[in-house]
N, C-alpha and C positions, 0 to 999 in steps of 0.2 A: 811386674804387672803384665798380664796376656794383654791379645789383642781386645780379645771379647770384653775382659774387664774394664779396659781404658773406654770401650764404646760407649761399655754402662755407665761408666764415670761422668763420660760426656754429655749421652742423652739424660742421665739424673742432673748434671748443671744446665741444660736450656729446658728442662722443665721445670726447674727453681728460677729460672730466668725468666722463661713465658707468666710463672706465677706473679713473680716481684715486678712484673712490666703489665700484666692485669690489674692488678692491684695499686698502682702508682697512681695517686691523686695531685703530683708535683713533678715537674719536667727531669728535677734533682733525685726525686727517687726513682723514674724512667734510666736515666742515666749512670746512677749508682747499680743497678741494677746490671747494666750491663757491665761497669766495671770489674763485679761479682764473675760475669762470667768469664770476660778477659781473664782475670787471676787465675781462674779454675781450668781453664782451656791451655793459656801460655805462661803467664805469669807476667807481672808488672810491678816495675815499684812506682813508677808512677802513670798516671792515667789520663788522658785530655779528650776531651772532643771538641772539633770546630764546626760550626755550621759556616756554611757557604752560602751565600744570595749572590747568585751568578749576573743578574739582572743587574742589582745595583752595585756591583763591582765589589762586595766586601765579606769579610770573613768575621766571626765570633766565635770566641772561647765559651761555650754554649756548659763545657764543666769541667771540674779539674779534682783532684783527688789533692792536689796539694794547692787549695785555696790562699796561701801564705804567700809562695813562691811561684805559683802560674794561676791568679784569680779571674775567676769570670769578670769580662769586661767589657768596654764599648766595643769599636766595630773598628778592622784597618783594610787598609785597600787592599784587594787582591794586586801580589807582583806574579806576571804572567813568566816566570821563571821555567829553568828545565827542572823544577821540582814540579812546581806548580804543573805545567805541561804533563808529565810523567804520571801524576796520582788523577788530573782531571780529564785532560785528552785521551792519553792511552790504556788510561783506567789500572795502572799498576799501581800494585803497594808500593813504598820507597819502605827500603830497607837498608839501613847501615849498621855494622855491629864492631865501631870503633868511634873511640869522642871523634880524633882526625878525621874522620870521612865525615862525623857529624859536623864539624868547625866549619865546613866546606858549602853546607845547607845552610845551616841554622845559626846564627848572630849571636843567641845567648848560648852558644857552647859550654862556656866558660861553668854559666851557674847548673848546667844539664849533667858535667861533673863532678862538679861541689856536692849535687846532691846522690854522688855515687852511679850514676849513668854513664853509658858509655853506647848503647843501640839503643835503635829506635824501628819502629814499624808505624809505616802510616799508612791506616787503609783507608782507599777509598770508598763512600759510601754514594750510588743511584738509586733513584727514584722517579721512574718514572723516565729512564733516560737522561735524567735530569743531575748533575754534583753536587749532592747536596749536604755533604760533612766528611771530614777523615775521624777516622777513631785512631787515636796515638798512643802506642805504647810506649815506655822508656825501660830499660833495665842495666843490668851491668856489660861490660865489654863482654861481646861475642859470644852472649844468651841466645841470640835470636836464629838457630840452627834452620837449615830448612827444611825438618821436621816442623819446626816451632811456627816458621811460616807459614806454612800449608795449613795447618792445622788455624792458626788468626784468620786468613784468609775466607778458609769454607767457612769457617765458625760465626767469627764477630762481625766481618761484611754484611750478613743477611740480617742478624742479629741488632746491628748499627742500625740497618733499614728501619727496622720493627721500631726501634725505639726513638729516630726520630718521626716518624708518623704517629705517633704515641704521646709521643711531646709535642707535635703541632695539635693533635686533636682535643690535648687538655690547654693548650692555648685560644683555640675556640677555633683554628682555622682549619680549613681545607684541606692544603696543602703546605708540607713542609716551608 
């Protein structure tokens, strides 16, 4: 694939994205939407997003591609961690492309495994200045090249934006 072709591939997926994020009458089809494009940009076997309320200190699993094994749920305290720090403070993605370096983040290593994972990317997503979600990919060991970064990065960052403003404004609110 040229370069030219890969560009068209990608501006033909965020204009099937902009579509499926117009067209979304549910927070779930806003979000699957962008799943759609993760896939098509880097690739994921599994898919998360978290919203953040910075205010009242907590995080939600706002949607998940594998509603089984990481279900949309209540709400847990944010831990002011050097993850946490890293994707909200300094505004970097976290990126690891071994389970071992994920064991070292993240608690449920174990089942991020099991279900054939091994990297992760977590972008942060503002608004407004504001942290208001990561988008998470998962895939197998040592997917995540930094080709693969860059490309999540310019892509799904702005992309994440759209689609949470998109799902607060079919929630009736303002603001995220």
């Amino acid at each position: 694939m040229t370069g030219k072709t890969a560009m068209t591939e990608m501006e033909a997926a965020r204009a099937t994205f902009d579509a499926a994020v117009t067209a979304a009458r549910t927070t779930d089809d806003a979000f699957a939407a962008l799943q759609v494009l993760a896939e098509a940009v880097v690739g994921a076997k599994l898919f998360t997003v978290m919203t953040v309320d910075m205010a009242a200190g907590v995080a939600r699993r706002a949607f998940s591609s594998d509603p089984v094994n990481y279900p949309v749920s209540g709400t847990k305290p944010i831990v002011r961690d050097a993850w946490f720090i890293g994707v909200s403070e300094k505004r970097q993605p976290f990126v690891a492309n071994t389970l071992a370096d994920i064991s070292l983040v993240f608690p449920d290593h174990a089942l991020i495994g099991r279900l054939g994972c091994g990297a992760v990317i977590n972008l942060p997503v503002f608004i407004d200045d504001i942290f208001v979600a990561t988008v998470n990919l998962l895939h197998e060991e040592h997917y995540y090249s930094a080709d693969r970064v860059i490309r999540a990065t310019s892509r799904l960052i702005p992309a994440g934006a759209d689609v949470i403003r998109h799902a607060a404004g079919l929630r009736g609110q303002t603001r995220p």
